[in-house]
C-alpha positions, 0 to 999 in steps of 0.5 A: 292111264297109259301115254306114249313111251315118252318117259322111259328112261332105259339109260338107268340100267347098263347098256349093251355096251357098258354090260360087254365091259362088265362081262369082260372084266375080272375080280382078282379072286382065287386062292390065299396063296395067289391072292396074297402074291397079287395073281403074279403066277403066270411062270410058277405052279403049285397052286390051282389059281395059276392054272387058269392063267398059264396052263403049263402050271398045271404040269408043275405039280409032282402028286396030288392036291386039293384046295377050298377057298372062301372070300369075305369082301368090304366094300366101300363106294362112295358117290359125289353127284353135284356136290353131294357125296354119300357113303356106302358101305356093304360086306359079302361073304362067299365060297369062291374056289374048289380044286384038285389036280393030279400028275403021273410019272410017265414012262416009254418016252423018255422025253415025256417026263409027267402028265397031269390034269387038273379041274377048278371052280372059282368065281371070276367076279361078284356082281354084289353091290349097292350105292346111292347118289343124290344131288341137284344137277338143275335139269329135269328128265322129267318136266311135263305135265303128262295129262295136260302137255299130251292132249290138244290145248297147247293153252293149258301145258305146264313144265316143271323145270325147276328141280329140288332133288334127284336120287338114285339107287343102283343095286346089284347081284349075282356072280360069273363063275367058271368050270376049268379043266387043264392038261400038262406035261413037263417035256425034256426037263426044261419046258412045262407045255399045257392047255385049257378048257373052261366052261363059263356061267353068268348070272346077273341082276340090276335093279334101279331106283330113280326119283326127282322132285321138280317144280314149275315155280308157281307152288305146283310139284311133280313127283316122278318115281323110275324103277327098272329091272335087268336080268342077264344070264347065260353061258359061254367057252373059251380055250387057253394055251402056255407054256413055262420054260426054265433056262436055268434051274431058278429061272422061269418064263412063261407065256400064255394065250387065253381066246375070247370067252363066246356067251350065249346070253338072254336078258329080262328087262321090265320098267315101272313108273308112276308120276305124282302131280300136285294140281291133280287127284290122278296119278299118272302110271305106266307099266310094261310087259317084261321084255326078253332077248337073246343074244351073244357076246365075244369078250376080248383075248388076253396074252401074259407073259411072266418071269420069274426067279426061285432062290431054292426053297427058300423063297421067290420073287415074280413079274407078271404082264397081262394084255387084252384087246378090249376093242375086238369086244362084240356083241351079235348079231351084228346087224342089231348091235351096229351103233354098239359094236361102233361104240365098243371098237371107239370107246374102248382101248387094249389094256396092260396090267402089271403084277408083281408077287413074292414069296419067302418061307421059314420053317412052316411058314410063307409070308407073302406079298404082291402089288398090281396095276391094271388099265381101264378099258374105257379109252379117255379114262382118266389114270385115277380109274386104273385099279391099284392094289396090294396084298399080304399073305401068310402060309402055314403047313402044319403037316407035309399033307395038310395047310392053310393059307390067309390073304388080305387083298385091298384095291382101289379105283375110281368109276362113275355111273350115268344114270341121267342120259342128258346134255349137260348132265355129268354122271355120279362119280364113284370111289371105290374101294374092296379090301378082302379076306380069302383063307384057304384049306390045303390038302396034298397027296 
């Protein structure tokens, strides 16, 4: 038995709004050796990660490297709905990064000192996790009798307003991974120069489970289950530019711009529900056809600037500082995404994040450490929901022509997921915590 659309819940999955942010946002994945120095690369070189967020590192390089990286990740979110906290924990494992980069002495001009190209796969951000929460905030989504409150005796309806339990499950998989291709060159000894092409790949999936158990305190029951299905999958381009300049011989400044990634995305969204009354044999059921989307998406540009001091060979200490304007975020054709685009330019503001990384070696090895800072997009967020985070790392050279690095990588924040879109209804609190371990094989030439 099919009724209006009353039910439907599209508020369990993302919104257009909250996936634009999703896409958006970044994992802090890479090398062991960007990782273990918490991404603070932005004015050094050596090391294939730095690539993607300055260009001009590219021309840092004076042979050939290759590089292979995988990332283990634990990840522990804990959900609080109504005074009811749930723990969930899940590991991952995954191949994350592989590159090469390759320089040549060049000749003829003589302030033209090298060129170098590089190419870079890495994994931007995981989609991979899972939570529950479960609670009672004593008002129903779900109160009326589908069979008796939709047909012509208003005599006969009956509310189930009296909530016993609400849970919901939220699972989700996938990856947005990136193709970089960089070119560099070192000019008149002082000024690295560099530029970037990079090729992006969405892949993601959302399935979400909510039931709720009511009563209409005369020893009846309703017993609703929701299940919904998002699949989101597209591509995009965008172009970067940096250059490092070094006024002395152990100081580094650099200053990059990263344009907007521009995605071409289509989405799968289908729904099922099916509700159990306990005054009939019938169960009420309503399935929809799967419903398909195309549309288009403008992530927000970032500015870094970094500095940067070399104390020789013997180690290194450095300052990042990263800028997005999330409120230039959009979603097209803008004629289908007004109150979006309205919600985006309102609810979002431009973010910092501060990175700061050292380096020290001794013998065949480099220890390494770092701290970062980054902003929620959302602008009434509070600054619990900052992501925090630090990191260790160890280098060993075994040989001037093979290495391994290691990182331990460990961040926190605080989230929180609406899946109930009704007034007076607080959304889940999330806490959630990724502690990972990234090794990474070193080849140079």
């Amino acid at each position: 038995m099919s009724l209006v659309c009353h039910f439907a819940l599209f508020g369990q999955v993302l919104s257009y709004s909250d996936q634009a942010v999703l896409f958006s946002s970044e994992d802090h994945l890479g090398t062991a050796r960007f990782m273990g120095m918490s991404g603070a690369f932005g004015a050094l070189g050596n090391d294939l990660t730095s690539i993607e967020i300055n260009p001009a590192a590219v021309a840092v390089y004076n042979g050939s490297e290759f590089t292979s990286s995988i990332a283990y990740r634990d990840s522990k979110i804990n959900s609080s709905f109504y005074g009811n906290a749930i723990n969930n924990q899940d590991d991952y494992f995954r191949f994350s990064q592989i590159g090469g980069v390759s320089s040549w002495d060049t000749f003829g001009n003589p302030d033209v000192y090298k060129f170098a190209m590089g190419f870079n796969y890495s994994v931007i951000k995981d989609y991979n996790n899972n939570f529950l929460a479960q609670g009672n905030s004593g008002i129903p989504e779900f109160e009326d009798d589908p069979f008796l409150n939709y047909d012509d005796d208003p005599n006969n309806d009956v509310f189930y307003s009296n909530v016993e339990d609400q849970y919901f499950e939220n699972y989700t998989s996938g990856i947005n991974d990136r193709f970089t291709f960089s070119f560099g060159t070192l000019y008149n000894e002082r000024f690295y120069l560099g530029a970037s092409m990079a090729f992006h790949h969405i892949n993601f999936y959302q399935n979400t489970i909510y039931q709720e158990l009511n009563n209409d305190g005369n020893g009846d029951f309703l017993d609703a289950y929701n299940s919904q299905t998002l699949s989101t999958f597209g591509n995009g381009f965008n172009f970067g530019i940096g250059t490092i300049i070094l006024p002395t011989d152990n100081l580094r400044i650099g200053a990059s711009y990263q344009s907007p990634i521009w995605y071409n995305l289509s989405e799968r969204y289908n729904e099922y529900l099916d509700i159990i009354l306990s005054n009939t044999n019938d169960v009420y059921v309503e399935s929809y056809d799967p419903n398909y989307y195309d549309y288009k998406l403008r992530t927000p540009s970032k500015f870094n600037g970094s500095l940067a001091y070399v104390f020789g060979s013997a180690g290194l200490i450095s300052f990042d500082y990263t800028y997005m304007n999330y409120r230039n975020t959009r979603l097209q054709p803008s004629s289908a995404f007004i109150d979006e685009n309205q919600d985006l330019s309102n609810g979002l503001r431009n973010t910092s994040s501060f990175k700061v990384g050292t380096e020290w070696r001794l013998n065949i090895f480099s220890f390494r450490g770092g701290y970062r800072l980054v902003q929620s997009p959302y602008k009434d967020a509070e600054s619990s929901y900052d992501l925090s985070g630090y990191s260790l790392g160890l280098g060993i050279r075994f040989t001037r022509n093979f290495g391994l690095d290691f990182a331990y990588d460990r961040s926190t924040y605080e989230d929180q997921y609406r899946f109930l879109d009704i007034p007076g209804v607080d959304p889940a609190r999330l806490d959630i915590t990724n502690s990972r371990f990234i090794s990474t094989l070193l080849f140079t030439f």
